[in-house]
LOLO-474886 format. One line per 5 residues: number of its first residue (from 1); for each residue z, x, y of N, C-alpha, C. Coordinates in steps of 0.001 Angstrom, whole numbers. Each point is the difference from the previous one (the first is absolute). Layout:
N
NUM) Z X Y Z X Y Z X Y | ...
END
This chain:
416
1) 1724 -167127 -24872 625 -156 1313 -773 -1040 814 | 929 -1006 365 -695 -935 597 -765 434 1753 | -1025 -345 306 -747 -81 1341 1105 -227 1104 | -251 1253 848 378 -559 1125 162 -881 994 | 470 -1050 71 -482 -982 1039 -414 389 1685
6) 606 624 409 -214 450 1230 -1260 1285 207 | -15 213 -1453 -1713 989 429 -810 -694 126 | -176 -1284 -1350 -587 -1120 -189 -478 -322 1328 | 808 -881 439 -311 -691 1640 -243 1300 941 | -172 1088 -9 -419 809 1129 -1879 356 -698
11) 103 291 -1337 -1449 -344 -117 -760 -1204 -42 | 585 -730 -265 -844 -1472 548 -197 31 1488 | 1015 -2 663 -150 -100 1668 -1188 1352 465 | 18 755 -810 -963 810 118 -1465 -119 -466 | 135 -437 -1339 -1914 -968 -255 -322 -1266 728
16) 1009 -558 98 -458 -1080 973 -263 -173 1571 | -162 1385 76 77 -135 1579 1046 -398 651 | 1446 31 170 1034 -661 450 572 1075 939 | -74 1331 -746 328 1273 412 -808 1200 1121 | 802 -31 1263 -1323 1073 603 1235 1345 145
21) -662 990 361 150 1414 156 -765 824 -875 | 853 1064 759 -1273 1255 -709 613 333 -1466 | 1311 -592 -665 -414 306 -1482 -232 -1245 -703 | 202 -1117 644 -876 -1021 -936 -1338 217 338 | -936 593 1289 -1368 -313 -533 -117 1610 -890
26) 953 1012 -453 -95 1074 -537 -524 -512 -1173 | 1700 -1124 -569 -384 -40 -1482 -991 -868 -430 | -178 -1246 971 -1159 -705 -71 -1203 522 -643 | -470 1019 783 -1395 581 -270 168 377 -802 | 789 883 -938 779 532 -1277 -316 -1001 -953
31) 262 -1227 -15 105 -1099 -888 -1149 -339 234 | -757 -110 778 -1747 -200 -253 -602 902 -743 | 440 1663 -59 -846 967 -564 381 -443 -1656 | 1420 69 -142 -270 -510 -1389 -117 -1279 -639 | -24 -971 1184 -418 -1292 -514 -1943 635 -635
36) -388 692 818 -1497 113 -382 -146 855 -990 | 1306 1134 -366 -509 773 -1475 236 -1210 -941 | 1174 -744 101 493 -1250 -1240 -1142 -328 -673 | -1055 -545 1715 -1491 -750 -516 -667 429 -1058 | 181 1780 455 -1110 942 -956 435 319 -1353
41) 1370 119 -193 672 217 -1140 -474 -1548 -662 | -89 -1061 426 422 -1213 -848 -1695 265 -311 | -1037 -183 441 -1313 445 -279 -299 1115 -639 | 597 592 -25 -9 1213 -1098 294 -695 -1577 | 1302 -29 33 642 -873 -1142 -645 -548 -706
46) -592 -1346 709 -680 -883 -507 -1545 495 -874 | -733 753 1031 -1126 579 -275 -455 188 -1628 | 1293 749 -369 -663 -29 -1464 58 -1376 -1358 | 715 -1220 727 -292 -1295 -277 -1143 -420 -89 | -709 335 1589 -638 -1019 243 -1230 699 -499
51) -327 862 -713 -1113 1230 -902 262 -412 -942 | 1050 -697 -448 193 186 -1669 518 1505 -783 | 249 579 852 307 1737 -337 1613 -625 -1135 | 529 -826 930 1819 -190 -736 -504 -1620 -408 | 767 5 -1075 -203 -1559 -819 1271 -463 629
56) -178 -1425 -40 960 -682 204 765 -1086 -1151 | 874 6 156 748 -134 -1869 111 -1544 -85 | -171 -638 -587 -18 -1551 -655 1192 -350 -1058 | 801 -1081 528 1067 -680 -1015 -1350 -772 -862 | 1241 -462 -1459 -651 -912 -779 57 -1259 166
61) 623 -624 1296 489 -950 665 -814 -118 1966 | -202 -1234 350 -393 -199 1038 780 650 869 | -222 773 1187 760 322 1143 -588 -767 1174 | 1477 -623 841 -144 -547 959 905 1279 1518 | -1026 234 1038 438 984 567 642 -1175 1253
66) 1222 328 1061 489 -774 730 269 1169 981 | -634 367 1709 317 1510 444 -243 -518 1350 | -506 460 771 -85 396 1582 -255 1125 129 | -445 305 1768 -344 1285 299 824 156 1410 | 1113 -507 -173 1173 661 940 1067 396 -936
71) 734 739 874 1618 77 -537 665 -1111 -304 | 460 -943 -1010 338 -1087 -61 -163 -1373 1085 | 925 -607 229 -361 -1221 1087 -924 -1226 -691 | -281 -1 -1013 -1229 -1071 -159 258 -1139 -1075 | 1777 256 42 276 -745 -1920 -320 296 -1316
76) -425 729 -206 -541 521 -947 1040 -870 -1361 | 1513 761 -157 569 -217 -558 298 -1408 -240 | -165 -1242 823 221 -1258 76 -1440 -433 -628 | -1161 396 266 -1308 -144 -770 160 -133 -1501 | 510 1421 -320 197 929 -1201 1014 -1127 -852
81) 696 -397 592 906 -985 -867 -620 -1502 -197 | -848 -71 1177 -861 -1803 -163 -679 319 -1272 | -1042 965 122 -1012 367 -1117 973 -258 -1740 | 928 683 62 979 689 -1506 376 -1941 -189 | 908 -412 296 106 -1373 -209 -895 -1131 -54
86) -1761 -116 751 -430 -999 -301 -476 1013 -1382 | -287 805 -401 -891 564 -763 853 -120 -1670 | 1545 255 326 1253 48 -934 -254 -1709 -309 | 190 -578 909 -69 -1586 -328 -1069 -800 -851 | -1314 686 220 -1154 -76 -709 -16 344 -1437
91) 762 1044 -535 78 67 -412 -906 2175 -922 | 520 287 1257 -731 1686 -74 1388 454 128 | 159 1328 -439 860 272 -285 78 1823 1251 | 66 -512 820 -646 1299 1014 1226 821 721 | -164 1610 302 742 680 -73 -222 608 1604
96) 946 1059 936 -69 137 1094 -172 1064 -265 | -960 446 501 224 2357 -162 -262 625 1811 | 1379 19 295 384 447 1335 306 1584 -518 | -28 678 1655 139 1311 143 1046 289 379 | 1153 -1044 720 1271 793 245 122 366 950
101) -384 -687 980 418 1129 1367 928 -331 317 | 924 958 388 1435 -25 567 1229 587 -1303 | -598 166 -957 937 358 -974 -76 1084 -646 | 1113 691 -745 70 1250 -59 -683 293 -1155 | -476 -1051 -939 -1232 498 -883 -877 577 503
106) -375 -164 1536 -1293 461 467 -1448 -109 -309 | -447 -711 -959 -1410 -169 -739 343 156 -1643 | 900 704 -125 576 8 -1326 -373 -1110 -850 | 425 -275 -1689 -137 -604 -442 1261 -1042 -190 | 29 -1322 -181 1698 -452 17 -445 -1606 -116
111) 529 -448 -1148 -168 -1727 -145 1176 -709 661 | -300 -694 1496 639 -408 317 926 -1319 -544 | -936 -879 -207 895 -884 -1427 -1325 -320 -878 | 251 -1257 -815 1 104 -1527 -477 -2028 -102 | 1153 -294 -623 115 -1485 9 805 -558 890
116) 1124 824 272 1346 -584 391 367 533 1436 | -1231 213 529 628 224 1762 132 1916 23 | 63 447 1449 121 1535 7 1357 652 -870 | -716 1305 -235 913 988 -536 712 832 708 | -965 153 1069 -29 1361 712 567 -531 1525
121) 283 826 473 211 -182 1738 -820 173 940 | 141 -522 1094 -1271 418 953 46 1129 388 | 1355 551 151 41 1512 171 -775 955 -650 | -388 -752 -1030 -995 1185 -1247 -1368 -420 15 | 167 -1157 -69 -1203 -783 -515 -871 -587 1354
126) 632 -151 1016 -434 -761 1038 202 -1447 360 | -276 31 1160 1034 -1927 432 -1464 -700 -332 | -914 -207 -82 -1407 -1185 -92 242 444 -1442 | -214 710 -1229 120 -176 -1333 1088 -733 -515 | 1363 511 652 841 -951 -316 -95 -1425 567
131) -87 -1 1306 -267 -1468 346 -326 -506 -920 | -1694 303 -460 -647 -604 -1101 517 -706 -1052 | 939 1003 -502 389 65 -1216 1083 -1093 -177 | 974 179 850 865 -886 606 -686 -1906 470 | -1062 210 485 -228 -1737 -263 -949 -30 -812
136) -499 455 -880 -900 -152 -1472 582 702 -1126 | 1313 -230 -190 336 -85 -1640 -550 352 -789 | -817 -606 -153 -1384 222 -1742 -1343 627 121 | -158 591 1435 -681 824 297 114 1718 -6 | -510 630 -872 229 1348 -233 -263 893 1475
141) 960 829 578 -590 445 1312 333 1387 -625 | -1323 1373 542 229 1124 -484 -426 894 1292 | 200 897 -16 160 1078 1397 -714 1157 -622 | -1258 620 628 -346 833 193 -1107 756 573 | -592 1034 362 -720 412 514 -1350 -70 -702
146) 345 187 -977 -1690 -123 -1115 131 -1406 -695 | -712 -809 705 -173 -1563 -332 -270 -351 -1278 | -657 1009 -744 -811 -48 -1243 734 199 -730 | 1117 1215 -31 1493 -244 -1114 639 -1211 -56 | 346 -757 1152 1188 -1045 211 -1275 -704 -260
151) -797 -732 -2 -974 -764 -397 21 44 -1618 | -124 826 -348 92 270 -1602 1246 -190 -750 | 917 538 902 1393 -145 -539 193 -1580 -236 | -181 -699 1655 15 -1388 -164 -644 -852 -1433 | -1187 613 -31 -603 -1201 -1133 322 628 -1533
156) 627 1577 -341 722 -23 -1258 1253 -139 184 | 1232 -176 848 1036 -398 -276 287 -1578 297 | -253 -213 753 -248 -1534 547 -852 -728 -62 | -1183 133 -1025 -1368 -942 -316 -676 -554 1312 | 89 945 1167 -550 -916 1174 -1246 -490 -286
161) -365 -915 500 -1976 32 95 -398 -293 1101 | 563 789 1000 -692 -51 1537 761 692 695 | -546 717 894 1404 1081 920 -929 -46 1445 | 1525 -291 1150 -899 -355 775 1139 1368 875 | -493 673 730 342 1253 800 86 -10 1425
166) 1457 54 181 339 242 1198 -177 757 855 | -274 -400 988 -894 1185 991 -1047 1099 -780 | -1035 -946 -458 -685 825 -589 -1271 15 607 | -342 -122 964 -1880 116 793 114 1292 -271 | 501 1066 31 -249 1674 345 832 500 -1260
171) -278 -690 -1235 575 429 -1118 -1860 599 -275 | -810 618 64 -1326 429 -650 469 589 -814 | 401 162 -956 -216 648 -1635 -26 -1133 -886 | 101 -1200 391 265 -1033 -1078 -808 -1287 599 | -1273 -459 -907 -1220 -1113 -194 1545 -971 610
176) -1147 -1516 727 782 -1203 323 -1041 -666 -494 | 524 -1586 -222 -891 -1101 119 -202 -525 687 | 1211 -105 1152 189 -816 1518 650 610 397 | -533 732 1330 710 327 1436 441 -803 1100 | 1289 -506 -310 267 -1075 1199 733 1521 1621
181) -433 -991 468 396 1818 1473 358 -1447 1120 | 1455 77 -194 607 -561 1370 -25 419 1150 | -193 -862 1414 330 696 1378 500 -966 703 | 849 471 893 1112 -273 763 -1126 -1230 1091 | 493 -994 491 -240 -724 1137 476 483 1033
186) 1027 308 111 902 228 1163 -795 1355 342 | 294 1297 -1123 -1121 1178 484 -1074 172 -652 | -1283 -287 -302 -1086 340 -961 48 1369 -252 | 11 883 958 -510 1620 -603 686 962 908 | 1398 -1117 405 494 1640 545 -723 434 1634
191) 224 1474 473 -575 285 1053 -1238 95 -258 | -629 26 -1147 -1289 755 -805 -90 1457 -232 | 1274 705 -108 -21 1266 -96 483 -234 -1232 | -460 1498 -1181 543 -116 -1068 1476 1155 64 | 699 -10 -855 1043 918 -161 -53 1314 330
196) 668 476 741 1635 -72 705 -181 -675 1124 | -1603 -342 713 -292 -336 1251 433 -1521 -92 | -83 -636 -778 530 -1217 -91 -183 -294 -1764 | 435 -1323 -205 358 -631 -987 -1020 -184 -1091 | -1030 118 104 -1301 -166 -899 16 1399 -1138
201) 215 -662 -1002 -720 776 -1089 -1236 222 -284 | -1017 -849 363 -1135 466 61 -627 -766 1113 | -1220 -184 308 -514 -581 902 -458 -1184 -154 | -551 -894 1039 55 -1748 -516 -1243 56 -1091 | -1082 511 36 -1002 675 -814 9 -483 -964
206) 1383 743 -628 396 182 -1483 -135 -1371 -711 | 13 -1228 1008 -33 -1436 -499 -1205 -131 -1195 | -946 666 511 -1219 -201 -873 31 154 -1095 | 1212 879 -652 708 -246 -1244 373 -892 -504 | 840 -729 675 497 -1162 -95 -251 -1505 -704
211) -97 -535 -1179 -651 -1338 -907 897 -1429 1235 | 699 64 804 292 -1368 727 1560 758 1258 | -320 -608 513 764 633 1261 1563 -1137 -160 | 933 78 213 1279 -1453 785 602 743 983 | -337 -755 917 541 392 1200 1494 -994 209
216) 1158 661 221 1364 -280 -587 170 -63 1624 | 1676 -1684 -132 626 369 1575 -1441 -939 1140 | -548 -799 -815 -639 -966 1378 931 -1087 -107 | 259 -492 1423 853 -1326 102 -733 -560 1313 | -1585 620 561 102 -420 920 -1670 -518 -127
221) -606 -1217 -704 -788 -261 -619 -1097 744 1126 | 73 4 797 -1279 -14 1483 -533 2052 102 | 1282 494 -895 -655 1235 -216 -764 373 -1446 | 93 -852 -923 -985 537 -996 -1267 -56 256 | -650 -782 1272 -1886 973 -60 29 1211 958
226) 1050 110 359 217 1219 971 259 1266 -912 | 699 -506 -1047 153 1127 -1207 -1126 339 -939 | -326 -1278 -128 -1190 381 -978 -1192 486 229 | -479 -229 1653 -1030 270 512 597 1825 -141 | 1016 551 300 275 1285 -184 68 237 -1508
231) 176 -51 -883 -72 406 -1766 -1733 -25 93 | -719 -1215 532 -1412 327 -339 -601 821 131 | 355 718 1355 -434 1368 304 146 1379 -891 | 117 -530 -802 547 999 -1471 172 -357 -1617 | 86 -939 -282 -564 -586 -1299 -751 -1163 468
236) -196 -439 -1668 -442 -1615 -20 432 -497 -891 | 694 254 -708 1347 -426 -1011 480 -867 502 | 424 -1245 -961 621 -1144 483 1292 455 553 | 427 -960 1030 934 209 1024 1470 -1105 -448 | 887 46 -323 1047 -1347 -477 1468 390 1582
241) 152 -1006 249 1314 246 888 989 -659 -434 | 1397 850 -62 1081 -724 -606 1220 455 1371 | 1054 -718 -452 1165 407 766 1035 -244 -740 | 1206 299 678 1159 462 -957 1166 -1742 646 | 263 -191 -1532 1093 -1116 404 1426 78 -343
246) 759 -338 635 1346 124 61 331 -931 -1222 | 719 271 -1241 170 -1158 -447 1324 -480 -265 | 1085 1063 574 1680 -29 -154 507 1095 280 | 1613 -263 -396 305 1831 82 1054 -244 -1458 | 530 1501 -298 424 341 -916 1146 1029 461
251) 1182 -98 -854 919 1192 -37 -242 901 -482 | 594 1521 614 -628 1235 -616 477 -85 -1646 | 1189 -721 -210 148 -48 -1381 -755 -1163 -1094 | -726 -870 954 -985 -949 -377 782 -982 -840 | 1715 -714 761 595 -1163 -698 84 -998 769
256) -448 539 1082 94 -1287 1515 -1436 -203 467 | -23 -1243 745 -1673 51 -41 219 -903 1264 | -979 -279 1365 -318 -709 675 -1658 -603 547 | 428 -990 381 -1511 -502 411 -575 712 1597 | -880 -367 193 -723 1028 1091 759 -955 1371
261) -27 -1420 -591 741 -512 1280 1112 324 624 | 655 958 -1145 1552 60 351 -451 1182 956 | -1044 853 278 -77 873 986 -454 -973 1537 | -142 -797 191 29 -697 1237 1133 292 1012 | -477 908 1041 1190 -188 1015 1303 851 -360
266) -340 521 -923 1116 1417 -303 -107 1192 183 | 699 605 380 259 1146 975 -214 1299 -1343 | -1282 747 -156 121 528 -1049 -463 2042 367 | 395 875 -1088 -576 1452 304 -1172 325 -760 | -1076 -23 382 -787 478 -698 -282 1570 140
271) -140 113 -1758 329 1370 -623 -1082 335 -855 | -832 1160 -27 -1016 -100 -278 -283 2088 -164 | -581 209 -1438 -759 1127 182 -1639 -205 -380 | -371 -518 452 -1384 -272 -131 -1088 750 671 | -1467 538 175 -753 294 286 -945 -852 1134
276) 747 -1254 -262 -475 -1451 1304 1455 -553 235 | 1121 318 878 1139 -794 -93 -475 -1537 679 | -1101 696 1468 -206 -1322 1006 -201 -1380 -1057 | -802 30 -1024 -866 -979 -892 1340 -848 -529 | 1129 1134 -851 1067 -542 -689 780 -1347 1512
281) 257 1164 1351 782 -546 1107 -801 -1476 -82 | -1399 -362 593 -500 -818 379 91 -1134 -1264 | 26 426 -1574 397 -926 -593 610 -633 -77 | 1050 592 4 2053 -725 357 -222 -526 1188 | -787 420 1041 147 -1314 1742 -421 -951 -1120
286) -1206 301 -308 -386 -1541 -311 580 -921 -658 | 773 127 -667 1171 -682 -1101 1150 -576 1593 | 123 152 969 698 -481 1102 1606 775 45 | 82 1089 -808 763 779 536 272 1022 1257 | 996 126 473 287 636 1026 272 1759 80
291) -915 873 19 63 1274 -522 995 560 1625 | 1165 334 -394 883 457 911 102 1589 37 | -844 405 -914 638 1589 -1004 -1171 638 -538 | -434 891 419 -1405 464 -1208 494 1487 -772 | -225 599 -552 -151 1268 -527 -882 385 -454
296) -1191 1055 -104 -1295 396 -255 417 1213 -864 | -432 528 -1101 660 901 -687 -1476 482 -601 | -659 1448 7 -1424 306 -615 49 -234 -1150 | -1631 -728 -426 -405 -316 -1114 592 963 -1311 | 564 -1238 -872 1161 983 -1216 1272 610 53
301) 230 -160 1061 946 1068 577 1202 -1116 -1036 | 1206 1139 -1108 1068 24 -692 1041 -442 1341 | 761 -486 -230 1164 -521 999 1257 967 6 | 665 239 699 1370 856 -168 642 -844 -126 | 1651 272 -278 1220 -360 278 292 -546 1467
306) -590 1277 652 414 183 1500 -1024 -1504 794 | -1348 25 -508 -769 -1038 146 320 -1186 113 | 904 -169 -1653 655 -1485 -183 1247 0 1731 | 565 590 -12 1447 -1 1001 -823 289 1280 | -926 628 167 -379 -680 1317 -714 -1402 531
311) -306 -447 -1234 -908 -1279 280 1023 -1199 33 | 1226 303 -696 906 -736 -329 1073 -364 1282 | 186 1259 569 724 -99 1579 -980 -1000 1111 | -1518 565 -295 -963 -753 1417 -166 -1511 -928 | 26 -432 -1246 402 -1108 -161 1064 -925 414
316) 926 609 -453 1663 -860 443 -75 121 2124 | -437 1154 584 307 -109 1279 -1426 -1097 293 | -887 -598 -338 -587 -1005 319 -267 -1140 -302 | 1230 -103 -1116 525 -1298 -476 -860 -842 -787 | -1210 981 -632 -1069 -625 -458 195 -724 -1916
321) -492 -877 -161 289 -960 -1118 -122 941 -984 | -1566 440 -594 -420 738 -643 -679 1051 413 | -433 1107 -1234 -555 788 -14 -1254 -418 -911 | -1096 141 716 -1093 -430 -827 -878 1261 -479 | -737 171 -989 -679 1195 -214 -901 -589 -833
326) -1070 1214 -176 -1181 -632 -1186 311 348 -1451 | -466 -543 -597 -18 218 -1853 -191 1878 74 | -827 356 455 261 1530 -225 905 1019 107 | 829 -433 1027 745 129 465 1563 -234 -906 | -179 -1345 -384 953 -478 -708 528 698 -885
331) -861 997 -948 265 443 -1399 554 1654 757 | 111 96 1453 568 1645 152 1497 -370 376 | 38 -1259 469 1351 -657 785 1085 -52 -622 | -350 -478 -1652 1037 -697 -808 943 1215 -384 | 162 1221 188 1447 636 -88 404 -185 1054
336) -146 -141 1173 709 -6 1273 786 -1466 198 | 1351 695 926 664 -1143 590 -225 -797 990 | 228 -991 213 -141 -838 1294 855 -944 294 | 459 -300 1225 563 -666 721 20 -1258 277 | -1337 -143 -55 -1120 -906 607 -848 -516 -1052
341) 257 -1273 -279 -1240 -230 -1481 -1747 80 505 | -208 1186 -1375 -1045 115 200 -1205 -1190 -768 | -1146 48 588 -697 -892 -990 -1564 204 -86 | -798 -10 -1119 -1141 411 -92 -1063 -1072 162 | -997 474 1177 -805 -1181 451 -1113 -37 -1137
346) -47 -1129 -1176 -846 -57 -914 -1720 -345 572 | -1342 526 -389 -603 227 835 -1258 -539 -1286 | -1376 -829 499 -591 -455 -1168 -1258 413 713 | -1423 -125 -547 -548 616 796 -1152 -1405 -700 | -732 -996 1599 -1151 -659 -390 -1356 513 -23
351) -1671 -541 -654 -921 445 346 -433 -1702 671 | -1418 656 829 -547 -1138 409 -956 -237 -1001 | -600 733 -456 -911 -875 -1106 311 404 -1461 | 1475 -183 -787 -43 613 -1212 -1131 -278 -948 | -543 -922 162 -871 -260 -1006 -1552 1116 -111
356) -388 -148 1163 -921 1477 -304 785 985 219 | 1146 526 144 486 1504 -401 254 22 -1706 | 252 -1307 -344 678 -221 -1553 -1856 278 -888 | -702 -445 581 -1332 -338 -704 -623 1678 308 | 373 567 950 -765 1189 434 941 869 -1236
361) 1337 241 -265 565 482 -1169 -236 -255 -1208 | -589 -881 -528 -21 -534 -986 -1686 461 -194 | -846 -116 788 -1448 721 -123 289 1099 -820 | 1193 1329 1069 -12 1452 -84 683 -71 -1192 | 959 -303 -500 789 -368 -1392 -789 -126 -1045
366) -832 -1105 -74 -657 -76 -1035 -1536 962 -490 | -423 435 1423 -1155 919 -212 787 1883 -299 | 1415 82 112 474 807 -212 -889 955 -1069 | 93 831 -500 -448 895 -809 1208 477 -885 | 1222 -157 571 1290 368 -611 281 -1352 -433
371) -221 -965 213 421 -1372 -185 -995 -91 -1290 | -1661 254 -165 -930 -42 -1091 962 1440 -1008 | 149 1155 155 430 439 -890 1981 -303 -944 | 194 -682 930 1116 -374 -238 78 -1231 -1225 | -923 -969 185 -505 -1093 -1213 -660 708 -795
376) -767 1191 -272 -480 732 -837 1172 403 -944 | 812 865 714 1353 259 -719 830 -792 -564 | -250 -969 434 596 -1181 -988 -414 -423 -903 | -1402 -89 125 -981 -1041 -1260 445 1327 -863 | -382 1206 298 55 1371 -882 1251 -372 -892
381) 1644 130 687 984 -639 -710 11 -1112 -673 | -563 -1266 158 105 -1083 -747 -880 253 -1080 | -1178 817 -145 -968 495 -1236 1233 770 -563 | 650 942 278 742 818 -832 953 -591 -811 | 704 -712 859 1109 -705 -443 -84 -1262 -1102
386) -1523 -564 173 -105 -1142 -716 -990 829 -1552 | -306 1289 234 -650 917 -1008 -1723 -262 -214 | -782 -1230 916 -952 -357 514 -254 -22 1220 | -1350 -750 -1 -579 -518 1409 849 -1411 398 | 290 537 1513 106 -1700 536 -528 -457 741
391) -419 -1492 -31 -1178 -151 692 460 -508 1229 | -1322 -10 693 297 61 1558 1005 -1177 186 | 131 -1122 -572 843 -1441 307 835 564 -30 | 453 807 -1065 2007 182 -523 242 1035 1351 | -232 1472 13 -433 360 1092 122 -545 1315
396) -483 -698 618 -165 -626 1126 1466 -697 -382 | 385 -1172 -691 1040 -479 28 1657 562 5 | -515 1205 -459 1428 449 -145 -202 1194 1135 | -909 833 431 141 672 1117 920 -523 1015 | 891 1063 290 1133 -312 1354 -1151 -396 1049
401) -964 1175 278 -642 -663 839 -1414 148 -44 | -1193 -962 869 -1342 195 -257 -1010 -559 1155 | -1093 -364 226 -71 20 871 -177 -1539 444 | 276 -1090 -1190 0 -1161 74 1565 -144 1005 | 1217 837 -602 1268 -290 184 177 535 1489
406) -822 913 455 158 749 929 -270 -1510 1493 | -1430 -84 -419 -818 -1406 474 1496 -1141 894 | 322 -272 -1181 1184 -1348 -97 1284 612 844 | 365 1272 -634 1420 1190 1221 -575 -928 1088 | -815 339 654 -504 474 1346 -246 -1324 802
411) -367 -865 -1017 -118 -1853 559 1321 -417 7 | 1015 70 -1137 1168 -133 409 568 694 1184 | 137 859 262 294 868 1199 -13 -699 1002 | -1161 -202 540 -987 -1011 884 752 -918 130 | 312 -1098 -893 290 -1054 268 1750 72 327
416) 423 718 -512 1687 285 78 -19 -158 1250
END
């Protein structure tokens, strides 16, 4: 059952201070008491990690973790797809192991696609897996709660040799090689309350975990030492800033296509279930469209019938060109009717210095331990298979990958 919208906005107006009387400061204080058990429970949890009491489980393949410590807002999923394609292009063969939120698997187990694009619906599977799946083709995307099955599954049904995990900072049962931990420009950390009191999953703290920070959503060069001087106060992990670029739009059936110019000066609805709609809104201004129309719909939230036909009436009565929405969005839309052509704002995401984020991956890659036992398992196979020893040359040459090849990935990268 999808979230209420109207409780939604009465508890926000209520953590944010927007709300006075005597039962918003009731529930207020309410949402502080268990914002502070959350703290103790999540410290509990952890505790027997950080003893070594509970092991933490290792693929035979590098893991690349991609997460945050809010409730969405930070791109994650637009990250998650930069990473899968320069890495696919290189020539790694790397797999997505998301958890599914929003779908009726629930943490369940469920291969969202394969070679050939999704299987499943977002209704089951979730709208960011399918997204995924939907603009990476040849990327295996799998859904579940225990990272370490769909990790495994990935590299015996699909030969992955790298899995990089969606929203995974607060996956602890499963070793990483690189923790990339995005944060928002627009909000770094939220009110600083953690959950239900506000948006933080854990506290800014938690950064110290963290192997390199990208702070996602700067367009306004004069605030990155204003940002960074705030991340310092909590790691010292290299810092990379990227932002998100418009690079066209697309039909929900993906046979019509336009340039970003054609949004100049057109009267458009922006439609959006996102966890940051403002970020998506402020993108489309910038493209020089005219937002006449908004709709805000909670993060994931499945669309009705009734949904489509109301958006469709406040379209036609404001005479607006299009309906614009994001790629996430896109993959819940396409049974619904419309009136009004809809179109999907295609979205690319730059870094400012790829070359040390590419060189800082390529360190963690090659010093991998899953990456060293992974060429073990191979030389092991090429001895079996050839009924001898092979020596390190043949080995090295025919390894998919090593740490010479890894080296060269990562300079190409760079220079792309």
């Amino acid at each position: 059952m999808p979230p209420n919208p109207a409780i939604i906005k009465f508890l926000e107006s209520v953590v944010y201070g927007n709300r006075e009387g005597r039962l918003a400061q009731i529930v207020r204080r309410t949402l502080w008491i268990l914002s502070g058990l959350y703290k103790l429970c999540l410290w509990g949890y952890r505790l027997p990690f950080r003893l070594k009491m509970r092991r933490r489980g290792r693929l035979n393949t590098p893991v690349i973790s991609v997460g945050n410590l809010t409730l969405g807002g930070t791109g994650k999923t637009t990250a998650v797809r930069y990473l899968c394609n320069r890495l696919q292009s290189l020539g790694w063969r790397p797999s997505v192991l998301s958890y599914g939120y929003g779908g009726s698997l629930n943490g369940r187990f469920g291969i969202v696609s394969g070679k050939k694009g999704p299987v499943l619906k977002p209704e089951v599977a979730g709208d960011e897996p399918v997204m995924l799946a939907s603009a990476m083709p040849g990327v295996p995307v799998i859904v579940c709660k225990n990272r370490s099955k769909s990790g495994k599954s990935a590299i015996k049904q699909f030969k992955s040799d790298l899995a990089v995990l969606d929203d995974g900072f607060q996956a602890w049962k499963l070793k990483r090689d690189l923790d990339i931990v995005l944060v928002s420009a627009d909000n770094p950390f939220d009110n600083g309350k953690t959950l239900p009191a506000g948006k933080l999953r854990e506290t800014p703290k938690a950064l110290r975990r963290a192997d390199c920070i990208m702070v996602t959503g700067v367009h306004k060069i004069e605030r990155k030492e204003e940002l960074l001087n705030l991340i310092r106060k909590y790691t010292k992990a290299p810092v990379y800033f990227a932002w998100f670029k418009p690079t066209g739009m697309v039909t929900l059936s993906g046979d019509f296509h336009l340039g970003i110019d054609d949004l100049k000066e057109r009267k458009v609805f922006a439609l959006s279930s996102i966890a940051n709609p403002l970020s998506f809104e402020q993108t489309l201004s910038r493209t020089g469209a005219e937002i006449v129309e908004r709709e805000r719909f909670p993060d994931h939230y499945m669309y009705s019938a009734e949904d489509a036909q109301r958006i469709n009436w406040r379209a036609i009565s404001d005479a607006v060109e299009f309906i614009v929405t994001t790629e996430k969005d896109a993959v819940k839309l396409k049974n619904h009717q419309f009136a009004v052509p809809v179109f999907t704002l295609k979205i690319d995401l730059d870094l400012d210095d790829e070359e040390g984020f590419w060189n800082l991956l390529n360190d963690r890659l090659g010093s991998s331990p899953s990456f060293q036992a992974g060429n073990k398992i191979f030389e092991n196979e090429m001895e079996a298979e050839s009924g001898g020893s092979a020596t390190s040359e043949e080995s090295g040459q025919n390894a998919p990958a090593n740490q010479t090849d890894t080296k060269n990935k990562a300079e190409e990268a760079a220079q792309a």
